[in-house]
C-alpha positions in Angstrom: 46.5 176.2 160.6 48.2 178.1 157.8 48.6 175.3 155.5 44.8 174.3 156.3 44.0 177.5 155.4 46.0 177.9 152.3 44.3 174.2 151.5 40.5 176.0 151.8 41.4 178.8 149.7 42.8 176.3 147.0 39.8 174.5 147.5 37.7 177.7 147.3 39.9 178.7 143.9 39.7 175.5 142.1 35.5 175.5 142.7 35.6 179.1 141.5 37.4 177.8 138.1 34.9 174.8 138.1 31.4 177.0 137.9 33.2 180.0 135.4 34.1 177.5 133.3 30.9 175.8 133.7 29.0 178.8 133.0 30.4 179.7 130.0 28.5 178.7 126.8 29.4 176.3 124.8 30.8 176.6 121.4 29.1 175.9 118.6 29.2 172.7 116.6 31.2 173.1 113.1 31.6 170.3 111.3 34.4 169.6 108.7 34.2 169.8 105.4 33.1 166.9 103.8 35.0 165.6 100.6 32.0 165.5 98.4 30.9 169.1 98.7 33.0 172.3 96.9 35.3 174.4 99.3 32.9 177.1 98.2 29.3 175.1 98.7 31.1 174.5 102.8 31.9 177.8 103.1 28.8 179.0 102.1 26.8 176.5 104.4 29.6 177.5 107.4 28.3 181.0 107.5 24.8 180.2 107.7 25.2 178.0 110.0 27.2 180.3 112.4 24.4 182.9 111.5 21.8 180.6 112.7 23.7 179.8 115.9 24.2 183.9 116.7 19.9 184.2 115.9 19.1 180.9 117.8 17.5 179.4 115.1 17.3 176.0 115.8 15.6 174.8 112.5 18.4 176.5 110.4 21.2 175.3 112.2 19.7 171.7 111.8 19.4 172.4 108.0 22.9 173.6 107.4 24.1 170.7 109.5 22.3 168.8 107.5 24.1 169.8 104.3 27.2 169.9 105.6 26.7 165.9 106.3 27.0 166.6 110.8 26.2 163.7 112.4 22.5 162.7 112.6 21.9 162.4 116.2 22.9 166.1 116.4 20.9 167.2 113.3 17.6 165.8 114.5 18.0 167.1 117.8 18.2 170.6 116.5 15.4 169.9 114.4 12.9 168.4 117.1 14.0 171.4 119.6 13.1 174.0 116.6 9.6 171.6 116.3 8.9 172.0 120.1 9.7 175.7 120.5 7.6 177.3 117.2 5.5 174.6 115.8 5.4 177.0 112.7 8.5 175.1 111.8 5.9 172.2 111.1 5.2 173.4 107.8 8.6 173.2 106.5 8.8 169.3 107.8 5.8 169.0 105.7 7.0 170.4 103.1 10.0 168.8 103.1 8.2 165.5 103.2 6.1 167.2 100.2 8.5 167.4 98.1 9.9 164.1 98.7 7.0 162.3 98.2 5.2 164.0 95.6 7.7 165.5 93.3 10.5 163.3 94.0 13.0 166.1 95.3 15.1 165.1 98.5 16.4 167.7 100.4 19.3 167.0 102.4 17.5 166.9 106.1 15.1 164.4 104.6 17.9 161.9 103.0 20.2 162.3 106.0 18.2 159.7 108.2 14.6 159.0 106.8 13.9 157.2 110.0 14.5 159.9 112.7 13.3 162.5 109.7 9.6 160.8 110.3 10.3 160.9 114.2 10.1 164.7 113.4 7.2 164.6 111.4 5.2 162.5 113.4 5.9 165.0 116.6 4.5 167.7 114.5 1.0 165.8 113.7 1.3 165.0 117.9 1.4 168.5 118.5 -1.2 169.9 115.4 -3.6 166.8 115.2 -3.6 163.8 113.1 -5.0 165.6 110.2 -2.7 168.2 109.8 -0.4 166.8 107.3 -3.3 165.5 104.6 -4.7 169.3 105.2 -1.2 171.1 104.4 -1.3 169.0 101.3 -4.7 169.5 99.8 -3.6 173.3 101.0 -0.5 172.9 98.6 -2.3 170.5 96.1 -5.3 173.2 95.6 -2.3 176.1 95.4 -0.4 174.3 92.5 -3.6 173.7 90.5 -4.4 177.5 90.8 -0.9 178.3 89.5 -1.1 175.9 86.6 -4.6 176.9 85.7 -3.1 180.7 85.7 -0.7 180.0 83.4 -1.1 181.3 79.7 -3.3 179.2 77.5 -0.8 177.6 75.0 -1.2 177.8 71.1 -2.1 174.2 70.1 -1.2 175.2 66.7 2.4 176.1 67.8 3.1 173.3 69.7 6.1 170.5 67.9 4.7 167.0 68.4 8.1 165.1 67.7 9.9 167.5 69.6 7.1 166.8 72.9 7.6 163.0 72.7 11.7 163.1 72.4 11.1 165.5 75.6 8.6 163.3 77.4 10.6 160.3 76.8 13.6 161.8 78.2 11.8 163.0 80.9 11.1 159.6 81.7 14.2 157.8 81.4 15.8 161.1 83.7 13.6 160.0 86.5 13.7 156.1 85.8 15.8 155.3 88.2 17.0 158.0 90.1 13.7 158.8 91.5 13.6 155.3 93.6 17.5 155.7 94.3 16.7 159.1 96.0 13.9 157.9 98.1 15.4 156.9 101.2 12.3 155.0 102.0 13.6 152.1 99.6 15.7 149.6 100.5 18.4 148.6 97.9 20.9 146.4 98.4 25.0 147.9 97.4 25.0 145.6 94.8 21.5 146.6 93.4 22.0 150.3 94.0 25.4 150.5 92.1 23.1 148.4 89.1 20.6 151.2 89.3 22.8 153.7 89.0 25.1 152.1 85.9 21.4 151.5 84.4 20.7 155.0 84.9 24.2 156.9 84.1 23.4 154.5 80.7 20.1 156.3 80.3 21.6 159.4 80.7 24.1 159.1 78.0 21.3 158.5 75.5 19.4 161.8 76.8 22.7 163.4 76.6 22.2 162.3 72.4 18.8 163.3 72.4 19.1 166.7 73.8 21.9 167.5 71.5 19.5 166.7 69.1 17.0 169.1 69.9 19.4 172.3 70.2 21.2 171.5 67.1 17.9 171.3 65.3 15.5 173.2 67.1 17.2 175.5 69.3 16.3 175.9 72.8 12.7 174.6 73.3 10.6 177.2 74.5 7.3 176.9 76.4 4.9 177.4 73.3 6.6 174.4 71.3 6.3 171.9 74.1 4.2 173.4 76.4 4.9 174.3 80.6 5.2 170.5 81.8 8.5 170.0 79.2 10.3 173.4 79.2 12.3 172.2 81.6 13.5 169.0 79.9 16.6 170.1 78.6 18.0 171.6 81.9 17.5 168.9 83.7 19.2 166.3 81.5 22.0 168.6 81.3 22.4 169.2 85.1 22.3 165.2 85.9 25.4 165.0 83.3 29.0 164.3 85.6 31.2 165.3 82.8 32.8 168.5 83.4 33.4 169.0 79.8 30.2 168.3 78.9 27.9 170.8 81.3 31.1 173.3 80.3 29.8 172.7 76.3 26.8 173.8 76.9 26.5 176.5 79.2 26.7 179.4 77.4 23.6 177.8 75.6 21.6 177.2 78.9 22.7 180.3 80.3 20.4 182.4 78.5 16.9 180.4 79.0 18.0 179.5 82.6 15.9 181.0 85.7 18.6 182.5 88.3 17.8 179.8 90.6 18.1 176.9 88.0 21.8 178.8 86.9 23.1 178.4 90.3 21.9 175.1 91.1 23.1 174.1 87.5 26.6 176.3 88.5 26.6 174.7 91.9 26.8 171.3 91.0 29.2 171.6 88.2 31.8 173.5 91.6 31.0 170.5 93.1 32.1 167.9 90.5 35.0 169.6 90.1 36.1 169.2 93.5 36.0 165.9 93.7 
């Protein structure tokens, strides 16, 4: 009788350990570093992703796993469950999209896995209507219009014309092929992608020349020698250079006609590079 008893208690014990540890929550998800992002730019996406775990913010714990390369599976599941609690979060999947699509800039949720990113998407125009997506974009469309029509008329008189077309041509070779190598929509073979990208990094090399060019001879453009759509011309050549050396040369130029944001994207990539 005593050893039965001693049994049911064990028994008892043993189902006690089973539910506490059962109960308890589980811990969150934190992925390893992955080699192709600065100890810094993992550290920095760590904490936000343990602040978005504390604030149960599903949509910002997807994005930082996202960035910090988690597995996919995981990634989308935070970012449907974020979708299904607060369709507000359906803006930023359309914008996301946006982005991608219009302007050729592919955040890091988006180029993770395009497929499961439109499974997303597509339970947001389930939820708001079919429409919602073309409205959100003539929303956005009408918005960027407004801001480029409020911007300060431009003396004609001012304006470089050699300067504009060395700009616009090397704003078209920048994007030549590295806009259809970041859209994930596109299906390249290894052996094409690796093409592309010699193709481009060649392109690249000759915009290196170019902008040179320009800041030697003209300084840093500013908006009234080549207008709002180029200003920007010579910081984005710069920030798609890989040699260390090279965005080293010319930062103390940059730094002074760089926006905040541009400095630290500019900065950020540059940390990155360096750790590889």
């Amino acid at each position: 009788m005593k050893l039965k008893f001693n049994a049911l208690n064990c028994t008892r014990s043993c189902l006690l350990c089973i539910l506490l540890v059962g109960c308890s929550p589980p811990k969150p998800y934190i992925p390893n570093c992955p080699e192709a992002l600065s100890v810094s730019s993992c550290e920095e996406f760590k904490v936000k992703l343990l602040q978005a775990y504390e604030e149960g913010d599903d949509f910002q714990v997807a994005f930082q796993l996202a960035n910090l390369k988690a597995p996919n599976e995981l990634v989308y599941k935070h970012f449907k469950n974020a979708v299904q609690n607060n369709v507000n979060h359906c803006e930023s999947i359309f914008d996301m999209n946006r982005m991608a699509v219009n302007h050729g800039f592919y955040q890091n949720p988006y180029k993770a896995d395009t497929a499961r990113f439109y499974e997303v998407f597509n339970l947001c125009l389930k939820m708001l209507g079919e429409d919602a997506y073309e409205k959100f974009d003539q929303k956005e469309t009408l918005e960027e219009e407004a801001y480029r029509n409020s911007r300060p008329k431009l003396d004609s008189s001012l304006l470089i014309p050699d300067l504009i077309e060395i700009l616009s041509q090397a704003l078209e070779d920048d994007q030549k092929y590295r806009a259809q190598l970041g859209d994930q929509r596109l299906d390249f073979s290894e052996k094409d992608r690796e093409q592309m990208w010699s193709l481009q990094s060649r392109l690249d090399s000759i915009n290196l020349l170019r902008i040179d060019t320009v800041l030697t001879h003209h300084g840093y453009p500013g908006t009234h020698q080549v207008g709002h759509e180029l200003v920007d011309v010579v910081w984005l050549v710069l920030h798609h250079q890989v040699d260390i050396s090279v965005r080293k040369k010319y930062l103390k130029e940059i730094e002074i006609h760089l926006s905040e944001g541009q400095l630290e994207v500019y900065n950020q990539r540059t940390r990155n590079l360096e750790s590889r």
